[in-house]
C-alpha positions in Angstrom: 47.3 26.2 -27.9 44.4 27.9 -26.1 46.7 31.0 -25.4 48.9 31.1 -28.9 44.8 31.3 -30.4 43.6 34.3 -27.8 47.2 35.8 -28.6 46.3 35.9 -32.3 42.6 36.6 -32.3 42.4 39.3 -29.3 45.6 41.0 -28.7 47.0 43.8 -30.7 50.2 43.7 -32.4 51.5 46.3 -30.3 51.2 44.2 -27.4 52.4 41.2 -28.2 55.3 43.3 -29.9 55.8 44.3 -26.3 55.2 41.0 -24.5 57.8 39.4 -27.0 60.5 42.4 -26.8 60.0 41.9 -22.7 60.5 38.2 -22.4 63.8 38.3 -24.7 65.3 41.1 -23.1 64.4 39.5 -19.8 65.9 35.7 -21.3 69.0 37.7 -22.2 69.6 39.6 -19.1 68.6 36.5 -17.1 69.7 33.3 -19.5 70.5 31.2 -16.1 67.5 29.7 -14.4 69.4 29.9 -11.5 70.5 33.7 -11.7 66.5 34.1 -12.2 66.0 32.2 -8.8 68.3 34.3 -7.3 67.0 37.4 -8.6 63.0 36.5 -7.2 64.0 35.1 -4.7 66.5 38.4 -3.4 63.9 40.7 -4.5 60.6 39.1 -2.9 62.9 38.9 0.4 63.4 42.5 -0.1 59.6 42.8 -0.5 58.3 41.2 1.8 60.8 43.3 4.1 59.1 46.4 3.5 55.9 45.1 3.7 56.9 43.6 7.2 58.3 47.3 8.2 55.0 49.0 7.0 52.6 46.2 9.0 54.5 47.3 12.1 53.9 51.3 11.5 50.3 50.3 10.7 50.0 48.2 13.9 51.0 51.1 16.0 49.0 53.9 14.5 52.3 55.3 13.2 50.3 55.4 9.5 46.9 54.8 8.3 45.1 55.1 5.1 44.0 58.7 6.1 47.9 59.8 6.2 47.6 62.5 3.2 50.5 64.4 4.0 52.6 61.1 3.3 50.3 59.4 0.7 50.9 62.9 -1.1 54.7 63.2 -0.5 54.8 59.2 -1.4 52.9 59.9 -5.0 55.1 63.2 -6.2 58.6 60.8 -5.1 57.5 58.4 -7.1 56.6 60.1 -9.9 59.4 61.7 -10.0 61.3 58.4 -9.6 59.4 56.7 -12.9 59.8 60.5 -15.2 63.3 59.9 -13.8 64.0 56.0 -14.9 61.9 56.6 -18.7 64.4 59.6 -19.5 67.3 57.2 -18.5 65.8 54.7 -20.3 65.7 56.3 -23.6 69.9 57.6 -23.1 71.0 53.8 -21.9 72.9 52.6 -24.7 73.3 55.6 -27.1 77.2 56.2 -26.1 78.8 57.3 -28.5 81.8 55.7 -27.8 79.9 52.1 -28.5 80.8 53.3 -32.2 84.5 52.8 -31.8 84.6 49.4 -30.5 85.2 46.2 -31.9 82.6 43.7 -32.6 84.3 41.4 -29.5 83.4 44.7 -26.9 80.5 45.9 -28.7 78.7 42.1 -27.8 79.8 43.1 -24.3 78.4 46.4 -23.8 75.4 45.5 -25.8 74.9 42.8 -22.7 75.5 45.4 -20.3 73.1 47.9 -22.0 70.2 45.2 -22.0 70.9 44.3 -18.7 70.7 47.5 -17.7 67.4 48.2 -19.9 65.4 45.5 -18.0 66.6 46.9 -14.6 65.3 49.9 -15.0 62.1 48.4 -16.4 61.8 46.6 -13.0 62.7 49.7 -11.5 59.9 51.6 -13.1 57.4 48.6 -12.6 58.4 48.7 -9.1 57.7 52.7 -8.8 54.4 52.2 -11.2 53.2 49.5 -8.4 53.7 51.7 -5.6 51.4 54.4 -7.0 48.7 52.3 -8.5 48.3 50.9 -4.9 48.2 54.3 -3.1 45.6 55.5 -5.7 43.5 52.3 -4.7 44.0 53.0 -1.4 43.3 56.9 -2.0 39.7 55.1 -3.1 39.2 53.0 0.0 37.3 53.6 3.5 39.9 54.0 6.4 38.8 51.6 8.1 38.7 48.9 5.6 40.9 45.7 6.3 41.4 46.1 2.4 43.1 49.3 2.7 44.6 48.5 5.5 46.5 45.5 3.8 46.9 48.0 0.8 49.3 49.9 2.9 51.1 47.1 4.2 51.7 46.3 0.3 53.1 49.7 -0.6 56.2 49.1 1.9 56.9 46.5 -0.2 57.1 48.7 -3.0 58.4 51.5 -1.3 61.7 49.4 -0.5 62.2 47.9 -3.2 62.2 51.1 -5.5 64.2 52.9 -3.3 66.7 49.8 -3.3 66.6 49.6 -7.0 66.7 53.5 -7.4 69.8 53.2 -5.5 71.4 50.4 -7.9 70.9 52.3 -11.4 73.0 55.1 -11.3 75.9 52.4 -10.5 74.9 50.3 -13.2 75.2 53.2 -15.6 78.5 53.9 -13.7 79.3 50.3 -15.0 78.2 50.7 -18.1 80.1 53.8 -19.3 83.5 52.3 -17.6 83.3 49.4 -19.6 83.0 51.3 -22.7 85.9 54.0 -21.6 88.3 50.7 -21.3 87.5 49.4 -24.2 88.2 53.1 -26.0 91.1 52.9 -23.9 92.6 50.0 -25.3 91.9 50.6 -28.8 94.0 53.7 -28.2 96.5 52.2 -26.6 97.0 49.5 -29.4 96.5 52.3 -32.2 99.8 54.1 -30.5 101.2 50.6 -29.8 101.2 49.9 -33.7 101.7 53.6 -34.6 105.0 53.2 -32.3 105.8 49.7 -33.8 105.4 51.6 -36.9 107.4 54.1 -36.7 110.4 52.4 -35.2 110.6 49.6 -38.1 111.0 52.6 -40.3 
């Protein structure tokens, strides 16, 4: 009650456009509650890995909060990462060939497509994370246990973009092979009926 009144009285439209758009991509994607379980609890393992492999460089003065050169490096990947997963973004979805296909395989690749769509948007969250933490960190005193903890965070991120970054270009992979076999058989019963056509004649 509380919320649904700060929902209507402080937020703008556009965000609660946004919040709504989110949640039922995400309920499509993720209908299961036990494919969601699966998913946080695979991706928090993955996490928490990377966080684990960063606390062991940081231990051993293999990196710091005063490591530019990689801080720098680390900030132009992953922007390049995020311009990379908004152009794809914007293309998932728009083949072309979706038009040929019958209602039956269009529900499917619509499915695929919005699965697809909210990957990425966890990708990009995932890429968006890692650089907001660096800039805090960019903000921080070396020596603070903050920062220090801040870095130990951004493995986490780290991993799991790269993980994820790895995943989307087999997704659209996916994607674009489900909707060549479904072009391919609506060819193949066009010529089937063409064929059947042509021989009762």
């Amino acid at each position: 009650m509380i919320f649904s009144l700060i929902k209507m009285t402080v937020l703008p439209d556009e965000i609660q456009s946004a919040g709504s758009t989110l949640g039922e991509s995400f309920r499509a994607a993720a209908p299961d509650r036990g494919m969601r379980r699966r998913y946080a609890f695979f991706y928090l393992a993955l996490f928490a890995v990377g966080a684990w492999i960063f606390a062991g460089l940081v231990r051993f003065d293999i990196l710091s909060v005063s490591s530019t050169d990689f801080w720098r490096s680390t900030v132009s990947v992953l922007a390049v990462l995020s311009g990379f997963m908004i152009t794809t973004m914007l293309f998932t979805g728009k083949a072309e060939a979706a038009k040929s296909l019958t209602l039956e395989q269009l529900r499917g690749f619509t499915e695929k497509s919005n699965h697809l769509l909210v990957s990425q948007f966890c990708t990009l969250a995932s890429h968006l994370g890692g650089l907001l933490t660096i800039g805090v960190i960019s903000a921080c005193k070396p020596d603070q246990f903050f920062a220090r903890s801040l870095v130990v965070l951004v493995g986490g991120f780290l991993l799991t973009s790269a993980f994820r970054s790895v995943l989307i270009p087999l997704q659209i992979i996916e994607l674009h092979r489900f909707a060549h076999a479904a072009l391919l058989r609506e060819k193949a019963k066009e010529a089937s009926d063409a064929a059947a056509k042509l021989a009762g004649n």
